[in-house]
C-alpha positions in Angstrom: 0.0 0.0 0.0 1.6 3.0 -1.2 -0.4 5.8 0.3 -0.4 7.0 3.9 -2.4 5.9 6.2 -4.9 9.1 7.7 -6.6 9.6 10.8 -10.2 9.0 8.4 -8.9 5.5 7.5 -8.6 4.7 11.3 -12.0 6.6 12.1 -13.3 4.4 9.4 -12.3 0.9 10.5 -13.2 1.8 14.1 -16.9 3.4 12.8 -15.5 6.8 15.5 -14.8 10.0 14.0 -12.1 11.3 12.8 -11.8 14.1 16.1 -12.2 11.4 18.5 -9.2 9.7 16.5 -7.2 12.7 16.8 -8.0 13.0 20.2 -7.1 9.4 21.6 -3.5 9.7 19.5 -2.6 12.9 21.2 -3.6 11.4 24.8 -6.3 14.1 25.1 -8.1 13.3 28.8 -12.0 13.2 26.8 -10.7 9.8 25.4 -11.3 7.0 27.6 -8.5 4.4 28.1 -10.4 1.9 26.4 -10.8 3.8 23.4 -7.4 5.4 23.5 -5.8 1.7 23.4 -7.9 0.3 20.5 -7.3 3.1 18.5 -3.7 3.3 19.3 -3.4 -0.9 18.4 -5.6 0.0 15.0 -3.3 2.5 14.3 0.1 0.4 14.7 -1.5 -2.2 12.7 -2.7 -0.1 9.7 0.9 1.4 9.8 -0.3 5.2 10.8 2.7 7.9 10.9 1.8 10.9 13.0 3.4 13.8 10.8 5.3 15.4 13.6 5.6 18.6 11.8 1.9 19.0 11.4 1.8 18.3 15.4 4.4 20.8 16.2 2.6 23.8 13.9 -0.6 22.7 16.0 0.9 23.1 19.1 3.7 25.2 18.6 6.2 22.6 20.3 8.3 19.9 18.6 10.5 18.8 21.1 13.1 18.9 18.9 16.1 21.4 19.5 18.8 22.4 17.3 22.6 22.0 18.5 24.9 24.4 16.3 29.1 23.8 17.1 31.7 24.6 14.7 32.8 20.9 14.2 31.1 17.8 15.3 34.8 15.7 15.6 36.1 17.4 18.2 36.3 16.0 22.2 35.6 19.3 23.1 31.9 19.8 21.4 31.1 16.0 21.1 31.4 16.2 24.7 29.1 19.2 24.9 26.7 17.5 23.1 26.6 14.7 25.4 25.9 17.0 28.0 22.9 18.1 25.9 21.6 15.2 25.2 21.9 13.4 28.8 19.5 16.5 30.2 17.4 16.5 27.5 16.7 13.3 26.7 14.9 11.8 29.8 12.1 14.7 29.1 11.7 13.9 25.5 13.4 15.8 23.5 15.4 15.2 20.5 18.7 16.6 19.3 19.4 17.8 15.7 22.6 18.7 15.3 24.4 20.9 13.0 27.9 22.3 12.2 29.1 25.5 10.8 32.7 24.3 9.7 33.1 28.0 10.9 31.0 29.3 8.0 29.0 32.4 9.1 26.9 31.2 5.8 26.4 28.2 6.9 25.5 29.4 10.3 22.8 30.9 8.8 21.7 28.4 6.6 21.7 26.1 9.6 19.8 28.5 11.9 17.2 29.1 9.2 16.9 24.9 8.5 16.1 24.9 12.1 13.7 27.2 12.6 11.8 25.9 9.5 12.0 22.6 11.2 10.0 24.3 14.2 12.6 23.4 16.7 11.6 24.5 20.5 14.9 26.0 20.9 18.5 26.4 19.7 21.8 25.7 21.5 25.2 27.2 20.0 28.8 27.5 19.3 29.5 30.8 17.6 31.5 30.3 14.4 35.0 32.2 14.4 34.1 33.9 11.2 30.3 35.3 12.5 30.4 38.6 11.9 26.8 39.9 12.2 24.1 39.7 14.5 21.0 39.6 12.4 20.4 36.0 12.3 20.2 35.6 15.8 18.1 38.4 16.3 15.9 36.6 13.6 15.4 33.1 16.2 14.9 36.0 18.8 11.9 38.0 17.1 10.5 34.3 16.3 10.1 33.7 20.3 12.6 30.7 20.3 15.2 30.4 22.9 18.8 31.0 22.0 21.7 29.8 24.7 25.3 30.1 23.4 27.9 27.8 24.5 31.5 28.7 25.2 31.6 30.8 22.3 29.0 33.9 21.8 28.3 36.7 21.0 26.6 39.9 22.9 23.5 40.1 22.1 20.6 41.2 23.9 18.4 38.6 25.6 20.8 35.3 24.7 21.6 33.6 27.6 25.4 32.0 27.9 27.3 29.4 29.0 31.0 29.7 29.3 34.2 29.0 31.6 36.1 31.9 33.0 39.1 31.9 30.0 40.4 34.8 31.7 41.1 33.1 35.1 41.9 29.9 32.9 44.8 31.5 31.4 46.0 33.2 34.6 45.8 30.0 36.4 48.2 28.3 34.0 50.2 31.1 33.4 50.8 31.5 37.4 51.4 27.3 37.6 54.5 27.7 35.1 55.6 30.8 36.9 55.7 28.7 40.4 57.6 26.1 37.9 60.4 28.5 38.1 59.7 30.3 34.2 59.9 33.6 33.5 60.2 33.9 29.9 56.5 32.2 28.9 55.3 32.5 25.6 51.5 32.3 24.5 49.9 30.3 21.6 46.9 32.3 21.0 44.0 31.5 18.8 42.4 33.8 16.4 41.1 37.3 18.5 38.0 37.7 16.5 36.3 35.0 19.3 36.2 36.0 22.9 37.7 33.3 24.7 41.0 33.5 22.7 41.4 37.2 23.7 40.2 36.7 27.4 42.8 33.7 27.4 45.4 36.3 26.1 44.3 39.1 28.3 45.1 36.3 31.5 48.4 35.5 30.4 49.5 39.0 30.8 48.0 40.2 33.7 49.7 36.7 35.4 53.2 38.2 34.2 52.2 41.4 35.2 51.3 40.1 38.9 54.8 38.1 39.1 57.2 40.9 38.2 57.6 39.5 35.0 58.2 41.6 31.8 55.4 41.2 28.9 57.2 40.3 25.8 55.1 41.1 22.4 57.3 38.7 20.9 56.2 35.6 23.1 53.0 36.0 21.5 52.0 34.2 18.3 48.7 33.9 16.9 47.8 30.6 15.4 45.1 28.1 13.6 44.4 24.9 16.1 46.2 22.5 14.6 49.5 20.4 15.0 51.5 21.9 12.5 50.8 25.5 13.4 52.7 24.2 17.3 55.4 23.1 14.7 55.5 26.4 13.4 55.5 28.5 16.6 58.0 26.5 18.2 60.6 27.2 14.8 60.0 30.8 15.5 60.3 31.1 19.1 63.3 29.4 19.1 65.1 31.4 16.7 64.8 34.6 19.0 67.7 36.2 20.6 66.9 34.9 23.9 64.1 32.2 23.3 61.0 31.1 25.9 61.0 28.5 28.6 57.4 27.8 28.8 54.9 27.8 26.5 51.4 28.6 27.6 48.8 27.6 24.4 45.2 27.9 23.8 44.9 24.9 22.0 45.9 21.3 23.1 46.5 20.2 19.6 48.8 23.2 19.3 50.5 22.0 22.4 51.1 18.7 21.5 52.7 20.2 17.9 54.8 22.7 20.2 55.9 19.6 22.4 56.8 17.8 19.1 59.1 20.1 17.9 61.2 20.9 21.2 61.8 17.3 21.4 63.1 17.1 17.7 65.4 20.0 18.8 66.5 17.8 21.6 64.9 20.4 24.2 63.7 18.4 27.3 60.6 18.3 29.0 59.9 19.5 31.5 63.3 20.3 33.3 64.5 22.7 30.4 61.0 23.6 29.1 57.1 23.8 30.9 54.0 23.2 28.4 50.6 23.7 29.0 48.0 23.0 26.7 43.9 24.0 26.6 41.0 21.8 26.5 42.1 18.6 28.0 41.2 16.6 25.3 41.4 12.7 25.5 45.3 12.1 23.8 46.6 14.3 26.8 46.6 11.9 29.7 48.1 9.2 27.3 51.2 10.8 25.9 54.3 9.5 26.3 54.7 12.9 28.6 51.2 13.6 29.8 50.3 17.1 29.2 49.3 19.5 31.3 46.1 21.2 30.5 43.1 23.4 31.1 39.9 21.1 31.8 36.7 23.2 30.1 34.5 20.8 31.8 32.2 20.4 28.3 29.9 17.6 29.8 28.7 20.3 32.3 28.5 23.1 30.3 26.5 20.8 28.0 24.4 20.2 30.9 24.1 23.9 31.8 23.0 24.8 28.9 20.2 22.2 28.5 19.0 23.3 32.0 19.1 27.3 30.9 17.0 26.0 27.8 14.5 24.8 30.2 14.5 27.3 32.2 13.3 29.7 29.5 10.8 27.3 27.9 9.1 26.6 31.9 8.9 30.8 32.1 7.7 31.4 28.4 6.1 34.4 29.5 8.8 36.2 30.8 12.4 36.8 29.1 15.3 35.4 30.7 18.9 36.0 30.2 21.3 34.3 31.9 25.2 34.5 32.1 26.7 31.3 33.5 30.4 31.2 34.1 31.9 27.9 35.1 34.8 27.8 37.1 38.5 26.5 34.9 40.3 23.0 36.4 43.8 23.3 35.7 45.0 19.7 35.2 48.9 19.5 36.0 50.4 16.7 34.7 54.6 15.7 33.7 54.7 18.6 30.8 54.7 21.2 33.3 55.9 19.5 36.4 59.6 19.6 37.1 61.3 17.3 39.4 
């Protein structure tokens, strides 16, 4: 049988009408239990589909919401997700999920999918290359909750959900100090995102604090990758008088920075401190395990679900919300000299 089974079909095998139909598949208290449960077995065996986005126009709620992050393979947002999820789920929602690849077009595009899709709310990751505003606005006007996640923008009436990246970075930067450096260079990701600059703005106010001299030329701006620690590490080295600690924003730019001091035959840690961001999994299984920031993504996930609720229970009232979690520094043998 090719075509769908309807609501008349059922009302027609069961001689009921089609509203009380409707009625016992949406659990509406008129509908006695008896009624409800033959009408629910009639429709299982005729194969009825509830169209779920018919439902959700009806009733203006889908239990779906949208998850946006920049990239769905790393620890870092996978982990988030999880977070999401785990609240989420035991109250029926579902999760769609989304990346931006750091496209502000395909931020868009994704935020527009979703609303079309009549999600109940949307959970984000701002992409590094979001310039504008107007699209978040746009889920704003629309009366759908927005809650950004570890990376946001300011915008009026959007909850967040971050860790303190300024007290992260002083925290680390303070731990190689008590290490015994004083010449500590910072791997910095790209300034246009918050928590990069906040991480920055850390590092130097720790030096500052210590007695220690800010050096422009500790400082090198990088993509979050392997090979840009390569890179950073070939530079620094070359200056007239070179680091001996490297604080980075990145793990995987730690691990690339580690790399490379070991293929100069510079050892680790009693020569040279490292300190990574993220703690992502590989860190606690090097061959030297890595110190690193913990940014606690399962419960930030889990924060942000509980924001999102928050909002939906008081749909009367507007809520905005600034949650800052609190950094774990994680020292481990890159950082720790004997």
């Amino acid at each position: 049988m090719n075509e769908k089974t309807t609501i008349y079909d059922i009302a027609k095998a069961l001689n009921v009408t089609a509203a009380t139909v409707s009625r016992a598949l949406n659990n509406n208290p008129k509908i006695s239990a008896a009624t409800r449960k033959l009408v629910m077995e009639t429709a299982a065996k005729m194969n009825y589909k509830q169209n779920k986005l018919a439902l959700a126009l009806k009733s203006g709620k889908s239990n779906n919401v949208g998850v946006v992050v920049p990239y769905i393979d790393r620890n870092f947002f996978s982990a988030i997700i999880r977070g999401i999820e785990e609240e989420l789920y035991p109250l029926g929602y579902h999760v769609i999920i989304c990346q931006t690849h750091e496209q502000e077009s395909a931020e868009i595009d994704n935020i527009n999918a979703l609303l079309n899709a009549q999600v109940d709310g949307i959970l984000m990751s701002v992409s590094k290359l979001s310039t504008q505003t107007s699209h978040f606005e746009h889920v704003l006007n629309k009366n759908v909750p927005l809650v950004f996640f570890d990376r946001k923008k300011d915008v009026k009436g959007v909850s967040t959900v971050t860790i303190d990246d300024y007290q992260a970075g002083y925290n680390a930067t303070k731990h190689l100090i008590e290490q015994g450096c004083s010449k500590i260079a910072h791997l910095s990701g790209d300034w246009a995102l918050e928590i990069y600059k906040n991480r920055y703005k850390g590092y130097k106010q720790a030096l500052l604090d210590n007695g220690i001299t800010f050096n422009k030329d500790y400082v090198i701006k990088t993509k979050s990758d392997i090979k840009a620690g390569h890179k950073s590490v070939e530079k620094l080295m070359t200056l007239e008088t070179p680091p001996d600690a490297i604080f980075s924003s990145s793990d995987y730019v730690a691990l690339g920075a580690i790399q490379q001091l070991k293929k100069m035959g510079v050892k680790i840690p009693d020569d040279f401190c490292v300190i990574g961001f993220s703690n992502e999994p590989f860190t606690k299984f090097m061959e030297l395990s890595m110190s690193t920031v913990d940014q606690l993504p399962v419960e930030m996930g889990k924060m942000s679900a509980k924001v999102f609720l928050e909002q939906v229970k008081e749909s009367n009232v507007k809520i905005e919300k600034k949650v800052v979690l609190a950094p774990n520094l994680k020292i481990r043998a890159t950082s720790t000299k004997k």
